[in-house]
N, C-alpha and C positions, 0 to 999 in steps of 0.2 A: 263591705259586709259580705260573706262569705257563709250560704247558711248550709253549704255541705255539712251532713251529718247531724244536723239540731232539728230539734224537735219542731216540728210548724204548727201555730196554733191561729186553726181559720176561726174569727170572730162572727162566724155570720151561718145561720142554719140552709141555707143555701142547697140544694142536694150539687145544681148546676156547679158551683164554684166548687165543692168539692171532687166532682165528676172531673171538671177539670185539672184541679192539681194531681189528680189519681191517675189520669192519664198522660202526666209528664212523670211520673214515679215517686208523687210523694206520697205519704200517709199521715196525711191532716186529724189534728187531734180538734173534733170539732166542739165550740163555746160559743155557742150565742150569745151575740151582747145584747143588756137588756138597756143601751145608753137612750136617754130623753133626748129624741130627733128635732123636735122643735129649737130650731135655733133664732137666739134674738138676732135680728137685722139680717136676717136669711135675705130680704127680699133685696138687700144691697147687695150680694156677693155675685160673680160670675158663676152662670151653671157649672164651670170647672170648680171654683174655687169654693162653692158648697158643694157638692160631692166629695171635695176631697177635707172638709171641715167634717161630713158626718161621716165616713173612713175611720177619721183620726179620733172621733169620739167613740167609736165602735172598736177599735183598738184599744185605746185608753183605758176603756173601761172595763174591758178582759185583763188589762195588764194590770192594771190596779187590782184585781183580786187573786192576783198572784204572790206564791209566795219564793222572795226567790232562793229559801232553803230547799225549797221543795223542787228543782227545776234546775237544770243543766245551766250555767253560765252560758248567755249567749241564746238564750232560747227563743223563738222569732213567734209574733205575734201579729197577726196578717188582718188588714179591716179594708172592706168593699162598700163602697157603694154604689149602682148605676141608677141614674136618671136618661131617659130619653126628652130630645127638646125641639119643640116647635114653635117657635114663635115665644113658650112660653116652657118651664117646666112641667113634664109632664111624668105621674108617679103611678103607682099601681091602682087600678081602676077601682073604686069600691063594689058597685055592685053590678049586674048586665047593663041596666041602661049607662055607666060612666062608660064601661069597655066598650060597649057599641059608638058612642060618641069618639074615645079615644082612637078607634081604627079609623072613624069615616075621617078623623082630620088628619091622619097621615097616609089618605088615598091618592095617587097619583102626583106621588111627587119624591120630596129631600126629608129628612129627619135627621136630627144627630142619636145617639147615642153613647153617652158619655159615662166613666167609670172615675171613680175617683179612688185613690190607694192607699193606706198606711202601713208600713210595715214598723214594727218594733222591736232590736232587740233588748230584750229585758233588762233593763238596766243600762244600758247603754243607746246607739242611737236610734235616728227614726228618718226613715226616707219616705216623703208625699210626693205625690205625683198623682197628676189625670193623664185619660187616652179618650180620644176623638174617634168612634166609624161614622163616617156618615153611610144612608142604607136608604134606598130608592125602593117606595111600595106602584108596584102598577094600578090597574082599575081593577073595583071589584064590588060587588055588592052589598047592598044591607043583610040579606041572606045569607051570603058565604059568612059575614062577620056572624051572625045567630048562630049557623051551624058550628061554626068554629068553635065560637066563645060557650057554647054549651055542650060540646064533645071535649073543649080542652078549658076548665077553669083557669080564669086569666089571675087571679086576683092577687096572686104572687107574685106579679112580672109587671114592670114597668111598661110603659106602653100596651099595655093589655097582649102580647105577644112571645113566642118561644119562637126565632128564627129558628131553628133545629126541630119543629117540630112539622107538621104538613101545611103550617102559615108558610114558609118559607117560602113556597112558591108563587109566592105575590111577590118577591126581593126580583125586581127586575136592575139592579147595580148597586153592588159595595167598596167603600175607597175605606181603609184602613183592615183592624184585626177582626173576624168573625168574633173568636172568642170576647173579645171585648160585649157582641153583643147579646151572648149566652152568657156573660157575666164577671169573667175575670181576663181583663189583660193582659194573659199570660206573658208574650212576646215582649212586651214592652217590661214587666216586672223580671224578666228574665236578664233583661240586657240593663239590668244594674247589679248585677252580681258575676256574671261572668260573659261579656260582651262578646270577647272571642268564640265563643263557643256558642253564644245567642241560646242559653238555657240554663235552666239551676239542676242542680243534681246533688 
């Protein structure tokens, strides 16, 4: 699959993941999927392999409402999802007290942050895949997380944080892709299209 030249449609209102593709040089036509996340037997899957279930339902379901008289053969249809994981999965906090809780249990130590992918083209096929960072937070207080979490509303962000924003510098060690954990595994979705070159264009 080769999606030089087609049109990319991100399934996900993300500003993050579009920021991303924007700055490899695409121009994402963006659709929010409105697919039903509750998945039956969620709680049996690997953290990989639900991330990359609700992805694929988040594609699907943008592709399903397409038409494909209306759309360039070959038109690509992109679906994300990240979860961070400790011990257990962990999703976007609901309110201050989840986010406060959610920082203190990934104080001074390991977390993964995992992204699961679907890409579709229309009509034709579909490549899934997950990407792994793990992300080392240092010590830090019940206060820095207040001030945080009430200068920067977490409530859109898994693990109640934006590595990109001034949390960042609680990241005392990362083993994989940054991007992965702003949102979109660029790196890794790049080098199934054009390996030599390790990018989509």
């Amino acid at each position: 699959m080769d999606i030089r030249g087609l049109p990319l449609i991100l399934a996900s209102a993300s500003p993050r993941r579009k920021e991303i593709l924007e700055a490899h040089g695409h121009t994402p036509i963006v659709m929010p999927s409105d697919a039903d996340e509750d998945i039956e037997g969620a709680e049996n899957l690997t953290p990989e392999d639900l991330t990359i279930r609700l992805a694929e339902l988040k594609a699907e379901t943008v592709a399903g409402k397409l038409d494909p008289a209306d759309w360039p053969a070959g038109c690509l249809i992109l679906g994300v999802d990240t979860i961070v994981y400790k011990d257990k999965v962990i999703g976007k906090p609901i309110d201050e007290n989840d986010a406060l809780n959610i920082l203190r249990s990934l104080r001074n130590g390991p977390h993964e942050v995992i992204s699961g992918v679907c890409l579709i083209r229309l009509g034709g096929e579909k490549i899934l895949f997950s990407d792994t960072t793990i992300v080392w937070f240092g010590d830090y207080s019940d206060d820095d997380i207040l001030k945080y979490i009430r200068e920067n509303p977490p409530y859109d962000k898994s693990g109640s944080y934006a590595v990109q924003s001034d949390w960042g510098r609680h990241v005392t060690g990362m083993e994989g892709d940054i991007e992965n954990v702003i949102g979109l595994p660029y790196t890794k979705l790049a080098s199934y299209f054009l390996p030599e070159k390790g990018q989509i264009v």
